[in-house]
TORKOL-4160 file (C-alpha; in steps of 0.2 Angstrom, whole numbers, padded with zeros to 4 digits, m for minus):
350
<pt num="1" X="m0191" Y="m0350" Z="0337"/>
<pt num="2" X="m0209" Y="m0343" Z="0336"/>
<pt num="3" X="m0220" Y="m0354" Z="0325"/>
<pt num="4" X="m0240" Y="m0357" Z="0319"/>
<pt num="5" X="m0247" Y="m0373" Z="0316"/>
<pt num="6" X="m0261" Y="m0375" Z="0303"/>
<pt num="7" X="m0268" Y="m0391" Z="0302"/>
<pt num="8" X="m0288" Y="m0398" Z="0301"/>
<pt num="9" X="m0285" Y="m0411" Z="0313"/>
<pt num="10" X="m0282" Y="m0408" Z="0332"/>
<pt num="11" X="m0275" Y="m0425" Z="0337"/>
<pt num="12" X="m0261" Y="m0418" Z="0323"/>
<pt num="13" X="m0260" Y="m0401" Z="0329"/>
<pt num="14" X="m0257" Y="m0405" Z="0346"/>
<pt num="15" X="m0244" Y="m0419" Z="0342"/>
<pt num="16" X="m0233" Y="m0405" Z="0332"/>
<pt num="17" X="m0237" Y="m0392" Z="0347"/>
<pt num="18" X="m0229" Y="m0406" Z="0359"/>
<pt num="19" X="m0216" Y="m0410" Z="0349"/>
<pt num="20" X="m0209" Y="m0391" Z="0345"/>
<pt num="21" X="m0212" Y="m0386" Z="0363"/>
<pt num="22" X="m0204" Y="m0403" Z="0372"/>
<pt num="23" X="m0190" Y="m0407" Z="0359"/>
<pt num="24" X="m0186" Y="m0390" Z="0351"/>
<pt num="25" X="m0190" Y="m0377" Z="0366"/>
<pt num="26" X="m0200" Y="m0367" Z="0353"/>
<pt num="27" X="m0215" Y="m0355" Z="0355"/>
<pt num="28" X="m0231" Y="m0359" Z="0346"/>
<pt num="29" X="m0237" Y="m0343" Z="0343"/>
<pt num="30" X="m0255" Y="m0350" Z="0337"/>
<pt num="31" X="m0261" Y="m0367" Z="0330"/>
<pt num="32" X="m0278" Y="m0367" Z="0318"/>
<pt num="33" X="m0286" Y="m0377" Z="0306"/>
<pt num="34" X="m0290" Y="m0368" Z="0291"/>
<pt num="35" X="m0283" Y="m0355" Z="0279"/>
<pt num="36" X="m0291" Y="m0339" Z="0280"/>
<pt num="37" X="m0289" Y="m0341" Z="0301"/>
<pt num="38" X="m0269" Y="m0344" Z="0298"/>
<pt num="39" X="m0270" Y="m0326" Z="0286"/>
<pt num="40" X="m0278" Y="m0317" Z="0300"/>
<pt num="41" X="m0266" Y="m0324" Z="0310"/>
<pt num="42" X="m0250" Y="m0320" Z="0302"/>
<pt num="43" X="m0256" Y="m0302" Z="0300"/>
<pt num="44" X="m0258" Y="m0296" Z="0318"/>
<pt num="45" X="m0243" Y="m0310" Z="0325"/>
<pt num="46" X="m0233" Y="m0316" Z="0310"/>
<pt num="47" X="m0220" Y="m0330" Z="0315"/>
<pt num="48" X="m0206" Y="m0336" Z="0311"/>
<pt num="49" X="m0211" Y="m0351" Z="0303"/>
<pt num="50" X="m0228" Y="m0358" Z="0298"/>
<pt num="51" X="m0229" Y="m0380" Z="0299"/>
<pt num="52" X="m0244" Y="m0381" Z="0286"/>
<pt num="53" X="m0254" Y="m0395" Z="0280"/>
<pt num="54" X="m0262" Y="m0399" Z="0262"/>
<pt num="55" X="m0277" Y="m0403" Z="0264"/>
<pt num="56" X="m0285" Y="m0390" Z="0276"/>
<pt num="57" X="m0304" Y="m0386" Z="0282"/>
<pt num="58" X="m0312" Y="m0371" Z="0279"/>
<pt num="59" X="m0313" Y="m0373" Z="0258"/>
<pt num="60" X="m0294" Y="m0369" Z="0255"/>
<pt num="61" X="m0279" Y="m0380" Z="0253"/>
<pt num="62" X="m0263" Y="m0374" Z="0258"/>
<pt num="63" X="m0260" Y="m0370" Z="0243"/>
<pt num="64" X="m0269" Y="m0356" Z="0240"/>
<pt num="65" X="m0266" Y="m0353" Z="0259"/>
<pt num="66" X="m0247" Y="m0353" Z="0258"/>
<pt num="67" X="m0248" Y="m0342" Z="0242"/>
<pt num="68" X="m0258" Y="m0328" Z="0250"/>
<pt num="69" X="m0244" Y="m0329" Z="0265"/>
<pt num="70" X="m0232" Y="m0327" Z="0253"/>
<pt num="71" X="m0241" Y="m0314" Z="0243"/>
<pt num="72" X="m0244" Y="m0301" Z="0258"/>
<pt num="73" X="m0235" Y="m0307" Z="0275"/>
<pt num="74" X="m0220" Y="m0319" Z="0270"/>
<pt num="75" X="m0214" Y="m0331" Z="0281"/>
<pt num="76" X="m0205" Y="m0347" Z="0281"/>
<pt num="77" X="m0218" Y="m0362" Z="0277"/>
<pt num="78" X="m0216" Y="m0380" Z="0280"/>
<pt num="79" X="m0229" Y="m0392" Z="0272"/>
<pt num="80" X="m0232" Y="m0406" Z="0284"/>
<pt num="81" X="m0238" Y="m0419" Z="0273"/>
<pt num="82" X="m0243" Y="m0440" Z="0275"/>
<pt num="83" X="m0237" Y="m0454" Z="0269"/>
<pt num="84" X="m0253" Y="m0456" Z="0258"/>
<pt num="85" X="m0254" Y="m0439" Z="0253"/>
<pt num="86" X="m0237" Y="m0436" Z="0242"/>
<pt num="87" X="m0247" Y="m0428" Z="0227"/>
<pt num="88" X="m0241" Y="m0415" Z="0214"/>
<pt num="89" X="m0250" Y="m0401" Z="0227"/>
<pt num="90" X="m0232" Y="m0404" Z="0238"/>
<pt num="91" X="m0223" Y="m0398" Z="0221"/>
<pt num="92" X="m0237" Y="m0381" Z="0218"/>
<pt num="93" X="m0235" Y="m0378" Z="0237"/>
<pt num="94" X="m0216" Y="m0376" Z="0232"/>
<pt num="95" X="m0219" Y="m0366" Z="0220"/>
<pt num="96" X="m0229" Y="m0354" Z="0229"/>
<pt num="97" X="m0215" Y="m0350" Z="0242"/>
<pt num="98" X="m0215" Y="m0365" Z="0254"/>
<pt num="99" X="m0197" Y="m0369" Z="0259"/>
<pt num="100" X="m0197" Y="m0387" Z="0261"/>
<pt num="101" X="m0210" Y="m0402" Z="0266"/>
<pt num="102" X="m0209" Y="m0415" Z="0279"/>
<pt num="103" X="m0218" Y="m0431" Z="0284"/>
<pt num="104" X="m0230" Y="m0428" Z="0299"/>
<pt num="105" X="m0221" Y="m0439" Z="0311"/>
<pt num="106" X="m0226" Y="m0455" Z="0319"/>
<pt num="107" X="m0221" Y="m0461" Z="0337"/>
<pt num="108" X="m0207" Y="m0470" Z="0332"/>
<pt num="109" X="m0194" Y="m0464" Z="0336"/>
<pt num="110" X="m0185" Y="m0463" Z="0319"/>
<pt num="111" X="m0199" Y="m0455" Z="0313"/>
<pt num="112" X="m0197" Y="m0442" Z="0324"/>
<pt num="113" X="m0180" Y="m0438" Z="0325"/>
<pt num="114" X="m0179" Y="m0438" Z="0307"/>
<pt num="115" X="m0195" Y="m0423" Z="0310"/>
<pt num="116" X="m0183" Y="m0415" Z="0322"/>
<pt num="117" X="m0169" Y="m0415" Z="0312"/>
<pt num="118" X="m0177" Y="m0407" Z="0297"/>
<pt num="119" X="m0184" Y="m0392" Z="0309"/>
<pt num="120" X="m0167" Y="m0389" Z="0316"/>
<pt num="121" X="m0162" Y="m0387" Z="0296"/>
<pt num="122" X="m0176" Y="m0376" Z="0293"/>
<pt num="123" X="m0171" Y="m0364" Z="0308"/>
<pt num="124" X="m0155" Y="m0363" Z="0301"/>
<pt num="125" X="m0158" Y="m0357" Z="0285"/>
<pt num="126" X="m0171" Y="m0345" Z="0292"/>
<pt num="127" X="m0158" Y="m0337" Z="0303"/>
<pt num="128" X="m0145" Y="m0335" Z="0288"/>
<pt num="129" X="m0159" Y="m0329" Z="0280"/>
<pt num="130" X="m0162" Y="m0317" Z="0294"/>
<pt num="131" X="m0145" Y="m0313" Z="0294"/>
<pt num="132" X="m0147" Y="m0302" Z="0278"/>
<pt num="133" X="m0136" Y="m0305" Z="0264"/>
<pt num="134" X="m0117" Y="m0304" Z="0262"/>
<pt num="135" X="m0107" Y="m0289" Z="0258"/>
<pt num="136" X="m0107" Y="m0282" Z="0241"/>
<pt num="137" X="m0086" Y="m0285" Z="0243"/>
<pt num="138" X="m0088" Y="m0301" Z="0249"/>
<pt num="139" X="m0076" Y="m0313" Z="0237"/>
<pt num="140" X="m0077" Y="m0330" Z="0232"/>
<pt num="141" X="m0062" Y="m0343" Z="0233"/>
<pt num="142" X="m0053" Y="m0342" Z="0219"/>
<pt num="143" X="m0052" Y="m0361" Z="0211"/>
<pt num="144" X="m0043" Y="m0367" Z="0194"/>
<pt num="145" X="m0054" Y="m0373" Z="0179"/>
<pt num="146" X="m0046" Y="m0391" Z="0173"/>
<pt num="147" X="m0049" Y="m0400" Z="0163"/>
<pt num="148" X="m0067" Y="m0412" Z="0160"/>
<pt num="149" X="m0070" Y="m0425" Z="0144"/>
<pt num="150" X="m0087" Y="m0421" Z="0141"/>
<pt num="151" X="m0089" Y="m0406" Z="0126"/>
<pt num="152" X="m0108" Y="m0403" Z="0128"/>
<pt num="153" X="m0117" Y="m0385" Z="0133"/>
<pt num="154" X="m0121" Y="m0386" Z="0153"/>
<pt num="155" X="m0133" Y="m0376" Z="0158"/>
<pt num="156" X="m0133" Y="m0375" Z="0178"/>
<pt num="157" X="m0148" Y="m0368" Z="0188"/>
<pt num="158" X="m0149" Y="m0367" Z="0209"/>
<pt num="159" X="m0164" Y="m0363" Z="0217"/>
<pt num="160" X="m0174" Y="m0364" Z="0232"/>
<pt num="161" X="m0192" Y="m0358" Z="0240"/>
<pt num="162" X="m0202" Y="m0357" Z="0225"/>
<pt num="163" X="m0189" Y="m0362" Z="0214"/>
<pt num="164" X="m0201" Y="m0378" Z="0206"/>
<pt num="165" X="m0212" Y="m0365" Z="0197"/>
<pt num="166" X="m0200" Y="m0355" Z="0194"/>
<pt num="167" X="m0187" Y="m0368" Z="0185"/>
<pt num="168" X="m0204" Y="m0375" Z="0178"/>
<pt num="169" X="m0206" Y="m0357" Z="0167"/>
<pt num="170" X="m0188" Y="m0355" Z="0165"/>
<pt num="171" X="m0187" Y="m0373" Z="0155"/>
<pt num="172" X="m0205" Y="m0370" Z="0148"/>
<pt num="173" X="m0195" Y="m0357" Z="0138"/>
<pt num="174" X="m0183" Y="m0370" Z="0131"/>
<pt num="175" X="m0188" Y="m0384" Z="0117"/>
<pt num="176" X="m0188" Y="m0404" Z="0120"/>
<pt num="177" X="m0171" Y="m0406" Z="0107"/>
<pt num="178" X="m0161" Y="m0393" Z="0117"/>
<pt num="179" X="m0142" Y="m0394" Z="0111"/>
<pt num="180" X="m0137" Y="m0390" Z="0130"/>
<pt num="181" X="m0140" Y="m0400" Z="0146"/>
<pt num="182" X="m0148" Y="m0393" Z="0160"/>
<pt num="183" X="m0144" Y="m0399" Z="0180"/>
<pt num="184" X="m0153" Y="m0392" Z="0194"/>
<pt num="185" X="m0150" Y="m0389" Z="0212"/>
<pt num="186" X="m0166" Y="m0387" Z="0222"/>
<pt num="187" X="m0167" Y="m0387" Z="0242"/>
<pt num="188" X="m0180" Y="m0400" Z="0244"/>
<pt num="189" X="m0180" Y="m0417" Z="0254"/>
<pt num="190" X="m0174" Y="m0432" Z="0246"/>
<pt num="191" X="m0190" Y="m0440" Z="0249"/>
<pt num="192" X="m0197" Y="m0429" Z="0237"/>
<pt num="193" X="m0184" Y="m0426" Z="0224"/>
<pt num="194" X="m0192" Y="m0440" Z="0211"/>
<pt num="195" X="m0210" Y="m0434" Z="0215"/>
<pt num="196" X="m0204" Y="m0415" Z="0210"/>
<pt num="197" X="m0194" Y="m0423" Z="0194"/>
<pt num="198" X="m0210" Y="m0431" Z="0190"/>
<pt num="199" X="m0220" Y="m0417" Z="0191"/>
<pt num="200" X="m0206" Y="m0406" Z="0181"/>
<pt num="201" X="m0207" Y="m0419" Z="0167"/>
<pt num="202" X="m0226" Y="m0413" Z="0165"/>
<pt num="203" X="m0223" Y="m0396" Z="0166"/>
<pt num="204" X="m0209" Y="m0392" Z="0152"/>
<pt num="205" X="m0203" Y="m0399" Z="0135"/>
<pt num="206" X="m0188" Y="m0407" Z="0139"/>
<pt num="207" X="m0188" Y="m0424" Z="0148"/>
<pt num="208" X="m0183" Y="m0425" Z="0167"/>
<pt num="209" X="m0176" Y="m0436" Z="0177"/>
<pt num="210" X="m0166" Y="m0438" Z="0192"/>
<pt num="211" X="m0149" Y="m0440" Z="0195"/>
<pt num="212" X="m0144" Y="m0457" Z="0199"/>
<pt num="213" X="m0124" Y="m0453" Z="0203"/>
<pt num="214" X="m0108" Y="m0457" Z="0190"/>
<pt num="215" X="m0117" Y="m0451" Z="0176"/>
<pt num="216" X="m0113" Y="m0436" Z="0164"/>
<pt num="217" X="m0126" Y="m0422" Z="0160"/>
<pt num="218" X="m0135" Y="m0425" Z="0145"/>
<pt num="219" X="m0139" Y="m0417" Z="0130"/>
<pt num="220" X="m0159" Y="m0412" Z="0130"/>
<pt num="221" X="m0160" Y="m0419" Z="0147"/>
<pt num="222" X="m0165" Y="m0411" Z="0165"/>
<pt num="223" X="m0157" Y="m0420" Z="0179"/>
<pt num="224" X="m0161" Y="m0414" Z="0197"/>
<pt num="225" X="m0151" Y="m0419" Z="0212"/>
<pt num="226" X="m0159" Y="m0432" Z="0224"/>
<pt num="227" X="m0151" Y="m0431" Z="0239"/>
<pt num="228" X="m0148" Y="m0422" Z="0255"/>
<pt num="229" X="m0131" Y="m0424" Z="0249"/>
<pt num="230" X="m0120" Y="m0410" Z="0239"/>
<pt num="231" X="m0121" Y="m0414" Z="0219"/>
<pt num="232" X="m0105" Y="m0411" Z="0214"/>
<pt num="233" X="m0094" Y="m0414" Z="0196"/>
<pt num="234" X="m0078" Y="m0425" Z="0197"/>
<pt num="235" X="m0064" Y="m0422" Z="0184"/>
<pt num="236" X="m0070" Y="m0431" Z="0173"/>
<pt num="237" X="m0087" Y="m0421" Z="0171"/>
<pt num="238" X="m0097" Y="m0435" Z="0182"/>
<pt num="239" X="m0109" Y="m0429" Z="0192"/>
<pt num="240" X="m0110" Y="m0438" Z="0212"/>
<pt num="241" X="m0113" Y="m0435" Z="0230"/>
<pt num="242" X="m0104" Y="m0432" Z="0245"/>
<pt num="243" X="m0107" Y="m0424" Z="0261"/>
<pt num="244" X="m0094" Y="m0414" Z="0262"/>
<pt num="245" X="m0092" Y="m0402" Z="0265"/>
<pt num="246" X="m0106" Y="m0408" Z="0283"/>
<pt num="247" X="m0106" Y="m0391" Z="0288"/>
<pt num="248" X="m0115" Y="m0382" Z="0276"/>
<pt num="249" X="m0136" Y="m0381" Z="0281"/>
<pt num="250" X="m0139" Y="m0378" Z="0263"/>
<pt num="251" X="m0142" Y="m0398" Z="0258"/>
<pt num="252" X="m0139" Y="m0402" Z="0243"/>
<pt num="253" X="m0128" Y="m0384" Z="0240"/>
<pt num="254" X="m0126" Y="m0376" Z="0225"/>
<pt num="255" X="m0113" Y="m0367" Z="0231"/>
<pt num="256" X="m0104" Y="m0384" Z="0230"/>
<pt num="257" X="m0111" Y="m0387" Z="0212"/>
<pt num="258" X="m0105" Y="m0370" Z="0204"/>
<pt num="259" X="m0087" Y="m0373" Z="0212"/>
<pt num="260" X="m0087" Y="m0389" Z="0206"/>
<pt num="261" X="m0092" Y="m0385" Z="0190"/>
<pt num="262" X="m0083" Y="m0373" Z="0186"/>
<pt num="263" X="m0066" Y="m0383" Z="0190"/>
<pt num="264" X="m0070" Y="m0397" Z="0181"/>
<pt num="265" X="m0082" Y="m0393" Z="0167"/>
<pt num="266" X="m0072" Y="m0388" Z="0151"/>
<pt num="267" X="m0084" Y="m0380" Z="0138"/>
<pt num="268" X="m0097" Y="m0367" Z="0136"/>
<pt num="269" X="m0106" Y="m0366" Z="0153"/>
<pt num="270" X="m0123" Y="m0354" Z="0160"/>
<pt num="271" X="m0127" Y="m0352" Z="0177"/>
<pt num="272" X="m0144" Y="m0346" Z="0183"/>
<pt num="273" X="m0149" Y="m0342" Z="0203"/>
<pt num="274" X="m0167" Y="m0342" Z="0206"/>
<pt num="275" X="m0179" Y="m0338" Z="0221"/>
<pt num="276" X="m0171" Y="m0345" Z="0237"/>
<pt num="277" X="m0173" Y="m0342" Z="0255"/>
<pt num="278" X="m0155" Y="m0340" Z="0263"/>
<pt num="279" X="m0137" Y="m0337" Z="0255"/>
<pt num="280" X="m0133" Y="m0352" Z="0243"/>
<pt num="281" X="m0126" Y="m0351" Z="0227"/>
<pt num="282" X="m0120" Y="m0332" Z="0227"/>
<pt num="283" X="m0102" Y="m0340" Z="0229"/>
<pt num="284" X="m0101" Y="m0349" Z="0218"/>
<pt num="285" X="m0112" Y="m0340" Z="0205"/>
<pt num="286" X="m0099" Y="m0324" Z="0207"/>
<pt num="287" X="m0083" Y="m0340" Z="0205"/>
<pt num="288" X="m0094" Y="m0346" Z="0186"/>
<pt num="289" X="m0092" Y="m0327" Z="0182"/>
<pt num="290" X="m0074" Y="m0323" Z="0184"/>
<pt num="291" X="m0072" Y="m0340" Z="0174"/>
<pt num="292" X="m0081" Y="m0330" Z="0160"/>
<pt num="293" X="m0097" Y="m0339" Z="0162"/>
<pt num="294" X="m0112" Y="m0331" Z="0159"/>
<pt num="295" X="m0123" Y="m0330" Z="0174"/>
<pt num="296" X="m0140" Y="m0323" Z="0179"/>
<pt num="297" X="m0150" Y="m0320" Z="0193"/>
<pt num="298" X="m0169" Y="m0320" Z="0196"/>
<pt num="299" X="m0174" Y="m0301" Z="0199"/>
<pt num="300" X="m0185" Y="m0296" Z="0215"/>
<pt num="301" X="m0203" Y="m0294" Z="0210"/>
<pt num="302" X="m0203" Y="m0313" Z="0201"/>
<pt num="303" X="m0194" Y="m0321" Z="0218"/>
<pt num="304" X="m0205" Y="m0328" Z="0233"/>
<pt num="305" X="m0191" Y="m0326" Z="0242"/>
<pt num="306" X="m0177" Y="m0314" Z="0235"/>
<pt num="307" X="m0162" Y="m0318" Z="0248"/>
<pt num="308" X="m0153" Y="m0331" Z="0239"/>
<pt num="309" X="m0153" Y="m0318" Z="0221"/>
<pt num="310" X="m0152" Y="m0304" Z="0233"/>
<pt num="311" X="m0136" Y="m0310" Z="0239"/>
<pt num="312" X="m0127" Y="m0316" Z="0223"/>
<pt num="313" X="m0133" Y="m0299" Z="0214"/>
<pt num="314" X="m0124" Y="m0290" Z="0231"/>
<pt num="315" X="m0107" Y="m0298" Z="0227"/>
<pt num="316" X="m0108" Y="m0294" Z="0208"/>
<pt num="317" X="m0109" Y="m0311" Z="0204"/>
<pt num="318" X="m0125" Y="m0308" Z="0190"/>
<pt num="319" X="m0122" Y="m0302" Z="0172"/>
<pt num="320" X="m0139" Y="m0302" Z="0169"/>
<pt num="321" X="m0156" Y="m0299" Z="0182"/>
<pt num="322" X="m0172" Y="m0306" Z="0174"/>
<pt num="323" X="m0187" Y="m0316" Z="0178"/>
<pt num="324" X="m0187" Y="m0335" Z="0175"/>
<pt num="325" X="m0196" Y="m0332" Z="0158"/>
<pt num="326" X="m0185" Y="m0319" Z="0152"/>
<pt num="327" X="m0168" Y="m0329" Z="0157"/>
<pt num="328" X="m0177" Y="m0343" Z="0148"/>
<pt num="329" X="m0180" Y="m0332" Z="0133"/>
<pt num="330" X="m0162" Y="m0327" Z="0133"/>
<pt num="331" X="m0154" Y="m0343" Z="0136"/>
<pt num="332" X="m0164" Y="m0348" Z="0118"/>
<pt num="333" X="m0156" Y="m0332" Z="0110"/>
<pt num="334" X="m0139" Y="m0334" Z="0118"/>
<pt num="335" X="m0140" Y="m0355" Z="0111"/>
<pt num="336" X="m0149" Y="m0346" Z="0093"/>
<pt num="337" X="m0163" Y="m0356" Z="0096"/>
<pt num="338" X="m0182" Y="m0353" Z="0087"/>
<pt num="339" X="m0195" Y="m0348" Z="0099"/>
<pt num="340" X="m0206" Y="m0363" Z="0104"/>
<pt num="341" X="m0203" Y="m0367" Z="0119"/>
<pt num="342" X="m0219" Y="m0370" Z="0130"/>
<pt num="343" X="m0228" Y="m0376" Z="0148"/>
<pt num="344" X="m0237" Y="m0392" Z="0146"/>
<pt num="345" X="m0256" Y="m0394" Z="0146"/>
<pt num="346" X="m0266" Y="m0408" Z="0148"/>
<pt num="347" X="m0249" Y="m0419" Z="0140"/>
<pt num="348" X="m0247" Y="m0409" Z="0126"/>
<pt num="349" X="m0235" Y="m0397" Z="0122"/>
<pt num="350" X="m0241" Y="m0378" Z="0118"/>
C-alpha cells in the first residue's frame, strides 16, 4: 500500500515511516509536516492513504488540511492523534472526510499492534472501496420480520467517512421531543465512540448518548454504537454486541444492524445510508426495503465519499436520494412534525 505521512514532529514521522515499511511492507510515498506541502503533494503523487496529525506546522490544522484533500484529490485519511490530544477536532476531522483516527503508537508492544491492527483494517476497506461497488442485480438474503415488544418509531442511520457531520445536519433537522428513536452505526474506533457521542449531543436537539448494551431504543433519544463489535437487535427489540459475524472488515456493521432490525423490530421503521467509504449497509438497506420500510440514501455531491450510497443506490435498495438536510427535512414531514429543528450554537438551540 502506498501511503504519506504528515506529521510536524520528525521523531513521529520517522517512527510511523518504520513502522509501515518494517511491520506492513508498505511504501511511503512522501512524509511532511504541514498542510499545504501534504496538498502539493497529493496532486502530483496521490496515495493511497494519508496518516495525518491534528495539530500540524505551517498555520493549518488537519482539518482544514484533510478537508482540502477531500475537496480536490480524495484519498483515504487516518488522523493519528495522542493520548492528550482527544479533542472535538478528531470529530470535524471526521466530518470532513477522514475515515478513521488512531493513537500514535508507543513502543509497547500492545500499543503497536493494536496501531497495526487498525491499519490492516483500514487497507481493507480501501481495497473494497477500490473494488467499486456491487452490481446493480446484486440481492440481499432474504430474512423473516418477527416479532419485537417494543411499539416506538425507529429511525436507523449507517454511515461512515464524514458521516459525523453529516448525521450532525441530518438530526439538526429533527426536534429535541422527537416521537421516534434514532440508532446510529458509524465506523469509528471504540476509543472514540463517547467522544463523537459527546460531541453529537452539542451539535443537535436531541440528547445523545451511547449504547451501553441490553437496552431498548428510546423515544427522543440518539444512541450510537461503541464498539468494534456489530450492534445488533435481539427479539426482543434489545439492542447488543457480538462479533459475529469476525469476517466482516466493516466493524461495527450496518449491514448486521439493518438485517437485524429488520427481523426483529415490529413497528414503523426508516433507514437512512450516509457518506461511507467501502460497501456496508447497501444489504441490508435494499432487505429494510423489501420489508416495506422506507429507506434513503445520501446523494453524490453532499457525500465525502459516495461508495457506501453508491452501492446501496446500485442494488435499488433507496426510495429516496437526498442530502442529509433534505432526508432530515423529510423524515419531519414523513413523522408530521413542525419545522424547528436546528444546529446548536454556543449551547443554545437555533
Amino acid at each position: 500500500m502506498k501511503i504519506g505521512i504528515v506529521e510536524p514532529e520528525l521523531a513521529q514521522r520517522e517512527k510511523l515511516t518504520r513502522l509501515v515499511r518494517e511491520k506492513l511492507g508498505w511504501q511511503v510515498l512522501w512524509e511532511v509536516s504541514n498542510g499545504p506541502a501534504a496538498v502539493r503533494r497529493c496532486l502530483h503523487q496521490k496515495p493511497e492513504l494519508i496518516l495525518m496529525a491534528l495539530t500540524l506546522s505551517g498555520g493549518e490544522d488537519g482539518v482544514t488540511v484533510t478537508r482540502n484533500i477531500m475537496k480536490d484529490n480524495p484519498c483515504a485519511i487516518v488522523i493519528i492523534t495522542s493520548a492528550e490530544h482527544k479533542s472535538a477536532g478528531i470529530f470535524k476531522a471526521l466530518s470532513a472526510g477522514a475515515l478513521d483516527a488512531v493513537e500514535m503508537p508507543s513502543d509497547k508492544a500492545d500499543s503497536i499492534a493494536h496501531f497495526l491492527s487498525k491499519m490492516k483494517s483500514v487497507r481493507t476497506l480501501v481495497e473494497d472501496n477500490e473494488a467499486g461497488g456491487a452490481s446493480a442485480n446484486k440481492s440481499a438474503s432474504p430474512i423473516k420480520k418477527q416479532t419485537a415488544q417494543n411499539a416506538d418509531m425507529l429511525i436507523a442511520i449507517g454511515c461512515s467517512t464524514g458521516g459525523p457531520g453529516a448525521v450532525a445536519l441530518l438530526l439538526a433537522e429533527l426536534p429535541a421531543d422527537l416521537p421516534a428513536a434514532v440508532v446510529i452505526v458509524q465506523h469509528v474506533d471504540e476509543e472514540y465512540a463517547s467522544g463523537m457521542a459527546e460531541w453529537l449531543d452539542s451539535q443537535i436537539p436531541m440528547r445523545t448518548r451511547i449504547i451501553q448494551g441490553g437496552e431498548k431504543p428510546e423515544v427522543g433519544t440518539v444512541l450510537l454504537a461503541k464498539t468494534n463489535d456489530h450492534l445488533v437487535m435481539d427479539p426482543t427489540g434489545r439492542l447488543g454486541y457480538t462479533r459475529e459475524p469476525v469476517e466482516n472488515p466493516y466493524r461495527p456493521s450496518v449491514d448486521e444492524f439493518f438485517c437485524s432490525a429488520g427481523q426483529y423490530w415490529r413497528d414503523k421503521m426508516m433507514a437512512v445510508l450516509l457518506t461511507g467509504m467501502g460497501r456496508d449497509g447497501g444489504r441490508g438497506l435494499l432487505a429494510l426495503r423489501r420489508l416495506g420500510y422506507h429507506t434513503f440514501a445520501q446523494n453524490e455531491a453532499s457525500c465525502a465519499v459516495y461508495g457506501m450510497p453508491q452501492d446501496a443506490i446500485q442494488r435499488g435498495a433507496a426510495d429516496d436520494i437526498m442530502t442529509p438536510q433534505d432526508i432530515g427535512q423529510q423524515l419531519r414531514d414523513m413523522i408530521a412534525l413542525p419545522r424547528h429543528g436546528g444546529m446548536m450554537q454556543g449551547g443554545r438551540r437555533l
